[in-house]
PAKOLKE-627140 format. One record per residue (C-alpha): chain; y, x, z negated. Coordinates in steps of 0.001 Angstrom, whole numbers, plus 500000, padded with zeros to 6 digits. Layout:
N
+--------+--------+--------+--------+
! cadena !      Y !      X !      Z !
+--------+--------+--------+--------+
!      A !      Y !      X !      Z !
...
+--------+--------+--------+--------+
This chain:
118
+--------+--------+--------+--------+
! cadena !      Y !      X !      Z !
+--------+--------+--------+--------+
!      A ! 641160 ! 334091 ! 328278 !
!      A ! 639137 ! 333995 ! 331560 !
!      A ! 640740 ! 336253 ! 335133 !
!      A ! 640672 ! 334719 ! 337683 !
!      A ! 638979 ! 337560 ! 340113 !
!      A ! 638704 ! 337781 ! 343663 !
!      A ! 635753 ! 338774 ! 345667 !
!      A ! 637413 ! 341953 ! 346394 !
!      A ! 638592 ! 342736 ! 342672 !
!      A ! 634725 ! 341865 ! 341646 !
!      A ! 633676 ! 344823 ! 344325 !
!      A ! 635821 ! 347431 ! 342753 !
!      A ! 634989 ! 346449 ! 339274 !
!      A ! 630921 ! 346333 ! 340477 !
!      A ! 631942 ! 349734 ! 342123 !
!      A ! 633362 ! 351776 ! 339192 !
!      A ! 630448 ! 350657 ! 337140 !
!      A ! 632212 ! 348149 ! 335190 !
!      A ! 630190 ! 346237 ! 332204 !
!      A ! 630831 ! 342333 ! 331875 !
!      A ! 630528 ! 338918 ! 332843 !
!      A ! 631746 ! 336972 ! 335946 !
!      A ! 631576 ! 333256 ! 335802 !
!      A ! 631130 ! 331899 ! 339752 !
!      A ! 632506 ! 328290 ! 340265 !
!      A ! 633103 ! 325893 ! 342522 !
!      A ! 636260 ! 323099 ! 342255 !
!      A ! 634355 ! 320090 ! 343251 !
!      A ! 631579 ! 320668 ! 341030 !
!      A ! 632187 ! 318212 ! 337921 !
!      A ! 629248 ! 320741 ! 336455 !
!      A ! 631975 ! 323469 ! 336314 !
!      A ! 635190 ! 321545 ! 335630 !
!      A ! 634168 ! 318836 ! 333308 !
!      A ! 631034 ! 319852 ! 331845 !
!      A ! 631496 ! 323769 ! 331036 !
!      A ! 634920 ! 324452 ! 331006 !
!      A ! 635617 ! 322672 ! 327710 !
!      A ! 633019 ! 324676 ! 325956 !
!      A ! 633699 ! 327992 ! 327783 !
!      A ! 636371 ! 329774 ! 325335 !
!      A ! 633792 ! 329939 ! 323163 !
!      A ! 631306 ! 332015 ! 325413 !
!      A ! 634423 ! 334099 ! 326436 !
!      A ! 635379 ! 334902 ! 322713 !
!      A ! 631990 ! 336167 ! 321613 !
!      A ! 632204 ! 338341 ! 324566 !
!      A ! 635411 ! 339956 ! 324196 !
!      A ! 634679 ! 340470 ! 320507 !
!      A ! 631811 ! 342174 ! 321537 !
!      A ! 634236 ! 344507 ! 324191 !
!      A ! 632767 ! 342391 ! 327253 !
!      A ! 635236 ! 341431 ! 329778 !
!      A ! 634467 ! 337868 ! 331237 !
!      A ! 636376 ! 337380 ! 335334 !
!      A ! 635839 ! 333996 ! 337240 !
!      A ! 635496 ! 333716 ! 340491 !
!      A ! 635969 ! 329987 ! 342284 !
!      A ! 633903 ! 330866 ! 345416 !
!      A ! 634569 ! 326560 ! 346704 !
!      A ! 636998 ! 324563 ! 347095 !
!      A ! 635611 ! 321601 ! 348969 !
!      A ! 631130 ! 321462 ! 348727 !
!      A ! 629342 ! 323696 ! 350843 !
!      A ! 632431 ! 325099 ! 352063 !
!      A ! 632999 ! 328795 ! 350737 !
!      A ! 636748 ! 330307 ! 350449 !
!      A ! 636166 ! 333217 ! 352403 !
!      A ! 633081 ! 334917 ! 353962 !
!      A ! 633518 ! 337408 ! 350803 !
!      A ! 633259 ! 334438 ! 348641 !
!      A ! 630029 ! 333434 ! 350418 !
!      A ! 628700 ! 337424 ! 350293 !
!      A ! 629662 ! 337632 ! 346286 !
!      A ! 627789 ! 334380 ! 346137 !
!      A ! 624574 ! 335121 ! 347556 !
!      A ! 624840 ! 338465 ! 346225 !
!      A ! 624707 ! 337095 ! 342785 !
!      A ! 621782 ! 334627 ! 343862 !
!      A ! 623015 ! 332030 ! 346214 !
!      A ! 623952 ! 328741 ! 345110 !
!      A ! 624382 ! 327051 ! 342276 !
!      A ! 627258 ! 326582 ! 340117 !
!      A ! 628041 ! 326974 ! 337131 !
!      A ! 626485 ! 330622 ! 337879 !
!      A ! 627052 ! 333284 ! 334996 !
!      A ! 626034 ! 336717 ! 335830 !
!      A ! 626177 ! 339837 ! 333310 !
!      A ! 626995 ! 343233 ! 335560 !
!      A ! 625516 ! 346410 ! 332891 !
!      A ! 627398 ! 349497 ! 334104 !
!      A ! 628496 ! 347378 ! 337589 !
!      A ! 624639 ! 346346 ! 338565 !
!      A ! 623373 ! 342621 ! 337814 !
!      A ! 620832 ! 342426 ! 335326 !
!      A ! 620782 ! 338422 ! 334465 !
!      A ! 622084 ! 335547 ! 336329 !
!      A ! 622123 ! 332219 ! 335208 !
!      A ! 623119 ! 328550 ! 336432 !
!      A ! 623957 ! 325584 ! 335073 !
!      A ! 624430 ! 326726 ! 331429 !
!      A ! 627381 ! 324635 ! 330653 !
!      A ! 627103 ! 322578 ! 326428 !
!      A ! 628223 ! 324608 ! 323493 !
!      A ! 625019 ! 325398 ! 321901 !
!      A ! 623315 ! 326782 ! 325371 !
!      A ! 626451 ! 329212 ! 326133 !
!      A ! 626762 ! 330470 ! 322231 !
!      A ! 622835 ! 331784 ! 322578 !
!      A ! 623905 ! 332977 ! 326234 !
!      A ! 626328 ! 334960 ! 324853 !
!      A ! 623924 ! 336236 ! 322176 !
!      A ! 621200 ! 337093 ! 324653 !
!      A ! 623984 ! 338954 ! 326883 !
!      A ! 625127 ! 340834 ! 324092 !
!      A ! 621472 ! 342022 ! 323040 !
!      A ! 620924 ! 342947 ! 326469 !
!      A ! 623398 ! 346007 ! 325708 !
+--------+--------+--------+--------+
């Protein structure tokens, strides 16, 4: 099962050198809500069986209109805009960052590829 994460909680995590996966998202964006979400378990299983935590962050409620400045920071410090973003921290830095990778088959080899990057 997914966290929900806030900007802050994604700090400390990035901070203590945390390994794993946070999903960015935006509410409005049928990309997110109707096109990955179904499919997403999956992704999230074959990380947690490989010990990989997986947080999600919904940085917009309404387009082009962030949460919270932090949202906006944690956004653009993961590579601005674009959503369905999935980023993979290794030992709390970003080493991949990815958007719009939302059908079964594309987030089964993301998870593969994330877990070789290990």
């Amino acid at each position: 099962m997914v966290q929900e994460q806030s900007p802050q909680e994604l700090k400390k995590r990035m901070a203590a050198g945390e390994t794993c996966v946070i999903n960015i998202v935006a509410a409005w964006c049928p990309d997110c809500t109707r096109r990955q979400q179904p499919h997403f378990s999956g992704f999230v299983q074959k990380m947690e069986a490989a010990a990989i935590p997986v947080y999600q962050c919904v940085v917009q409620e309404e387009k082009l209109v962030f949460c919270s400045e932090d949202h906006k920071a944690l956004t653009d410090g993961f590579g601005g805009h674009g959503y369905p973003r999935t980023v993979l921290l290794v030992q709390g830095k970003m080493v991949d960052s990815r958007v719009e990778v939302m059908d079964p088959l594309a987030l089964g080899m993301l998870a593969d590829e994330f877990i070789a990057r290990l």
